[in-house]
C-alpha positions in Angstrom: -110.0 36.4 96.7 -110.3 35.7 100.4 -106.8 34.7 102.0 -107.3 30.8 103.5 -105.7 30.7 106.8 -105.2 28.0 109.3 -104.6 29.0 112.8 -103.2 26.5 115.5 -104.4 27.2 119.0 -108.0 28.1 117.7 -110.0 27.9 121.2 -106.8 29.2 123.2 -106.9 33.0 124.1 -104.6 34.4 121.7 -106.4 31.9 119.1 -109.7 33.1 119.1 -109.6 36.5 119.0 -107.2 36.1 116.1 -110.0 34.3 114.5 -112.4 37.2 115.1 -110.1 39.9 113.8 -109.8 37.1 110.4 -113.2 36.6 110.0 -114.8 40.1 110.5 -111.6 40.9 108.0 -113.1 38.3 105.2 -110.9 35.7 105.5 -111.8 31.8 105.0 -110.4 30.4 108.5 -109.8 26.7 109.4 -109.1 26.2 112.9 -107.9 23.4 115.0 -109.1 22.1 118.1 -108.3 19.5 120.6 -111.9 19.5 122.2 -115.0 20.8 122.4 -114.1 23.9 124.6 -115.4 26.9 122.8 -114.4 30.7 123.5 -117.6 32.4 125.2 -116.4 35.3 125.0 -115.9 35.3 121.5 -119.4 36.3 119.2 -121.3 33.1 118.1 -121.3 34.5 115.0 -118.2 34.7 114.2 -117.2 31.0 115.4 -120.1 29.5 113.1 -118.1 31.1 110.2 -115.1 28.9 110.9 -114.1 25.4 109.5 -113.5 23.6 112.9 -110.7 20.1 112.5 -109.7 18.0 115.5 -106.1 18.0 115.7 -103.0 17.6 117.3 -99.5 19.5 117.2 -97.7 15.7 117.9 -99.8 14.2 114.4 -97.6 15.8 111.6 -99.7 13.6 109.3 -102.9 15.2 110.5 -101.2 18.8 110.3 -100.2 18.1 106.6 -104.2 17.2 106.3 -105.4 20.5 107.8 -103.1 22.7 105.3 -104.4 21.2 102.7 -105.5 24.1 100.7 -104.6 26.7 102.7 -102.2 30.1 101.6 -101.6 31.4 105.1 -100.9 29.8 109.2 -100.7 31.6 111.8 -99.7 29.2 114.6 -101.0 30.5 117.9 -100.8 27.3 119.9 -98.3 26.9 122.9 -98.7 25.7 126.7 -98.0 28.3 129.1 -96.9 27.1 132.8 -94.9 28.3 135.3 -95.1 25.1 137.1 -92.3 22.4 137.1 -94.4 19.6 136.9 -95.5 21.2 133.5 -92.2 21.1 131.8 -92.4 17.8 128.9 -95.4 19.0 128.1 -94.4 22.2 127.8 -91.6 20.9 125.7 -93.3 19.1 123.9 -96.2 20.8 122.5 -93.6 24.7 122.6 -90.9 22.7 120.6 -91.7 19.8 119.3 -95.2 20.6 118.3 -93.3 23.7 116.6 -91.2 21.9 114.4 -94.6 19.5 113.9 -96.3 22.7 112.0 -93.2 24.5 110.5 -92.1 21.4 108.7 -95.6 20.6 107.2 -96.0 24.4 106.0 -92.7 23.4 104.5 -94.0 20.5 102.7 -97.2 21.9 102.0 -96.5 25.1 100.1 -97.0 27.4 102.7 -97.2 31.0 101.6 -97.6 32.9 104.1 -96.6 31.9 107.8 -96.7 33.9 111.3 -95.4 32.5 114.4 -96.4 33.6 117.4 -93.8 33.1 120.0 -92.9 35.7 123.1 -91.1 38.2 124.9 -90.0 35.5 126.9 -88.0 34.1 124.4 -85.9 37.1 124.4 -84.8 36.6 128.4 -85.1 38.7 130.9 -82.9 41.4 132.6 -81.7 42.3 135.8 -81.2 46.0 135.1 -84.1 47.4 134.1 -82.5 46.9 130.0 -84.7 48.1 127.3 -85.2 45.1 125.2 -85.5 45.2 121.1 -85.4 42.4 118.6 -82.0 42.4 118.2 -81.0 40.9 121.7 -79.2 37.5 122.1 -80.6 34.7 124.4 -78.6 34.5 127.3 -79.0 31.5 129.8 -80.0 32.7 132.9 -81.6 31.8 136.3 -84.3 34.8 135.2 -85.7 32.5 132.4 -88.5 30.3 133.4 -89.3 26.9 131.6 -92.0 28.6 129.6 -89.7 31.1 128.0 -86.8 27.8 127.1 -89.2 26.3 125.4 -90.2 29.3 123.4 -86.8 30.5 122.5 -86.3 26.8 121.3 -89.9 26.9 119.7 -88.0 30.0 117.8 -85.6 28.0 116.6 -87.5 25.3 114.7 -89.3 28.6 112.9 -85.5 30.0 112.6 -84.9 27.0 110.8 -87.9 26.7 108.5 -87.6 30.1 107.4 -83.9 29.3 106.3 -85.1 26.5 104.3 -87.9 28.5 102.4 -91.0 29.0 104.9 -92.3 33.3 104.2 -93.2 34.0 107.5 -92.2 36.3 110.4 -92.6 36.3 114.5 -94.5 38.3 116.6 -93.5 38.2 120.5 -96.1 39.5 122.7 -95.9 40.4 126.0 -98.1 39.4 128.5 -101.5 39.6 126.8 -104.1 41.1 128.8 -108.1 41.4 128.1 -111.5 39.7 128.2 -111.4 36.1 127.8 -111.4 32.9 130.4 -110.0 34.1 133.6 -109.6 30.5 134.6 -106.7 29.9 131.8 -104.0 31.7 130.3 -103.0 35.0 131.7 -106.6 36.3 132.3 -106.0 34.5 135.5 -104.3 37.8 136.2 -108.1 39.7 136.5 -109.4 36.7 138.8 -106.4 37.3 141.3 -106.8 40.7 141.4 -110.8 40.6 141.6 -109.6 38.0 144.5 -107.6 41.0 146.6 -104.6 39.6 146.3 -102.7 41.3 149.3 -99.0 41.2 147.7 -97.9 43.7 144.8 -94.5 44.2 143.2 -92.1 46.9 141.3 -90.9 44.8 138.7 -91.5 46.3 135.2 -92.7 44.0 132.1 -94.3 45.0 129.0 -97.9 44.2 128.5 -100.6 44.1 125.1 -104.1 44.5 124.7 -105.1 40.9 122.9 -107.2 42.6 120.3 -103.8 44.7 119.3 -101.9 41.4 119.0 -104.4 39.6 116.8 -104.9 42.9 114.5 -101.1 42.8 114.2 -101.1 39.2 112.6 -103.7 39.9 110.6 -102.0 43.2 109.0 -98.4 40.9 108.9 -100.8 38.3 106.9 -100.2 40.9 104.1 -96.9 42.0 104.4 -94.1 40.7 101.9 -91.5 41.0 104.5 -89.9 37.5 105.6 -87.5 36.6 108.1 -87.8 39.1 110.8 -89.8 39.5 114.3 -91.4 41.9 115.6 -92.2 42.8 120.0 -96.0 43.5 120.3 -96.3 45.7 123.7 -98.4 48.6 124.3 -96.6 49.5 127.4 -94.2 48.9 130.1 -96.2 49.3 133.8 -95.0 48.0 136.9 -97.0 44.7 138.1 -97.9 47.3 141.1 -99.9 49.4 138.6 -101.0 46.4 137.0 -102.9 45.1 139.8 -103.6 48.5 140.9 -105.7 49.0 137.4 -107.5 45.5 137.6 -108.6 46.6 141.3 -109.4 49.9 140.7 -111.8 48.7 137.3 -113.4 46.0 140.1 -114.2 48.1 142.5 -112.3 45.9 145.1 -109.5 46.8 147.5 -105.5 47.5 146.4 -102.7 45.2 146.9 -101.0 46.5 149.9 -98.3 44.2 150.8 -94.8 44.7 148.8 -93.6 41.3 147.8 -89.3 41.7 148.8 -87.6 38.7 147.4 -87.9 37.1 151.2 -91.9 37.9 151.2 -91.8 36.2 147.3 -90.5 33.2 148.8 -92.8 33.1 151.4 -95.9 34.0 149.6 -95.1 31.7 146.7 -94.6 28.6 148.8 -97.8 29.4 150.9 -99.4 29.4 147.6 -98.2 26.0 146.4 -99.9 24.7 149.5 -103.3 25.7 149.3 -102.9 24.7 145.8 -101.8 21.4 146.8 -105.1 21.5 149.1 -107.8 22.9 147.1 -106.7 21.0 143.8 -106.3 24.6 141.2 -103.2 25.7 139.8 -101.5 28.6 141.2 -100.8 31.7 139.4 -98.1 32.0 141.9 -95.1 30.0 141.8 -91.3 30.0 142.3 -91.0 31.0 138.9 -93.7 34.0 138.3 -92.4 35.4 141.8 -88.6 35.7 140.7 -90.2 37.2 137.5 -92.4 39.5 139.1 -89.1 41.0 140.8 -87.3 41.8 137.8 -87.6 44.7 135.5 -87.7 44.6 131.4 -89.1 47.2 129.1 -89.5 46.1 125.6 -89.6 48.5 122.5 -92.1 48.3 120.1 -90.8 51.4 117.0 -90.1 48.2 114.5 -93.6 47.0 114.4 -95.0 50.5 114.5 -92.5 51.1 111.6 -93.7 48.1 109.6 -97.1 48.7 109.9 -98.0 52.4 109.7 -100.8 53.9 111.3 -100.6 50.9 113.7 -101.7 52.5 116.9 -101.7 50.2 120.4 -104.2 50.6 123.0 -103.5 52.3 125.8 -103.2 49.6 129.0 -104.8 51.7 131.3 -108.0 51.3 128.5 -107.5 47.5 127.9 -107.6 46.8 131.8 -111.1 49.0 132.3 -113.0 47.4 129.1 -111.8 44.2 130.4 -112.9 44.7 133.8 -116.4 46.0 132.6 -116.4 42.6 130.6 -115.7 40.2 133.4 -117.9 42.1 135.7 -120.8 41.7 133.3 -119.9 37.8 132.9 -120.1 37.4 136.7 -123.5 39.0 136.7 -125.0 37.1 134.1 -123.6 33.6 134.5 
């Protein structure tokens, strides 16, 4: 018998691929929406096999009502920002919107429960620290808004599981692939296919979004409870990074190091012409003090939980996707 799973955040990035990687598995996936904004880039096929529910993370009621008959969530919804002006609804939906779908798993009979939260809800370092899943939040001018409202995001889970919830955590880093470049951190490919001039040494970890979803769906059979896991495939440099997105598109290297005086400079010029032309930035005061730090994450416990469990090389993820946007832009 098929495992019924809801998933939260069913359009979002993350979200839809996780629904592929459940569908093409067998499962019987509900999914909710806020709109009708559907994945492109995800096969028809595989969205027409999906029980589709409007819903809201603020609507507990309506949360309750799409569980109903389910064994497993994996909650996939969040906002991501950078921006200040972002921050109550980042709040909001990251925390609130948490302890919305964690309490009505509760009260439903949840069996089976994965949250996905981030790196970012670790912290950051300032020494180039190697980061497992046993470090301790620290408050700290290196953690943006976004990663707050994870780590307290965390909690409500934290809390859940205490009370009963099965489930575990899963904490990608930044999530990298073929999806909408407009949204989410795909916006990474457009700036890069843009020639963005500036590049910098900071170190994160990164994950190929296909990787990520086949993790939940392996942890969606696990028995272990309690834990979390880090999901990176590697640690690069954002210099390589962009280097890897430019070299895949053919277009020209970032050649400008961003010191922390150019960040400043280069993040505030940014605000402006966002200010003029209307789009968010991917630059801001907070994703340029990021961008100069330097975190490695290590990711032996997942690879020990789920043997055979192989991650996909970045250098791969960034030329497949690439070759996918490229082919979008010709034939859209």
């Amino acid at each position: 018998m098929s495992i019924k799973t809801l998933v939260t955040g069913g359009t979002g990035f993350l979200g839809a691929y996780v629904i592929q990687e459940l569908v093409e598995k067998g499962y019987r996936v509900r999914a909710i929406r806020r709109s009708d904004h559907s994945p492109f880039y995800i096969p028809a096929s595989v969205l027409q096999q999906v029980e589709w529910i409007p819903g809201d993370l603020l609507d507990p009621a309506g949360l309750e009502e799409a569980m109903e008959g389910m064994d497993a969530v994996v909650h996939a919804a969040a906002k991501v920002s950078f921006t200040r002006k972002d921050r109550r609804a980042m709040f909001q939906t990251n925390i609130e919107g948490t302890a919305n779908v964690v309490n009505a798993a509760l009260s439903m009979g949840i069996r089976r429960f994965v949250h996905v939260s981030s790196v970012a809800a670790l912290g950051r370092t300032e020494n180039e620290e190697t980061v497992t899943e046993q470090k301790k939040w620290v408050d700290s001018k290196l953690n943006t808004t976004y990663a707050l409202s994870k780590y307290h995001g965390e909690m409500e889970v934290w809390r859940a599981m205490a009370e009963g919830l099965p489930g575990v955590i899963v904490n990608p880093g930044t999530i990298l692939g073929y999806g909408d470049w407009n949204t989410s951190s795909c916006a990474i490919f457009k700036t890069a296919y843009g020639e963005f001039p500036w590049y910098s040494n900071g170190i994160n970890g990164f994950v190929d979004v296909r990787d990520v979803a086949r993790a939940i769906g392996r942890l969606l059979n696990e028995e272990v409870t309690g834990e979390r896991y880090i999901l990176t495939g590697d640690n690069w440099s954002f210099r390589q990074v962009f280097d890897g997105m430019a070299d895949g598109f053919r277009k020209q290297r970032p050649s400008r190091e961003a010191t922390p005086f150019l960040s400043g400079l280069a993040w505030r010029m940014s605000k402006i012409r966002s200010l003029i032309s209307g789009q968010p930035s991917l630059l801001t005061r907070e994703s340029a003090r990021v961008a100069q730090t330097s975190t490695r994450y290590d990711n032996s416990r997942i690879l020990r939980q789920l043997p055979g469990f192989v991650f996909t090389p970045l250098q791969e993820t960034i030329r497949q996707a690439c070759e996918a946007y490229l082919k979008h832009l010709q034939t859209s």
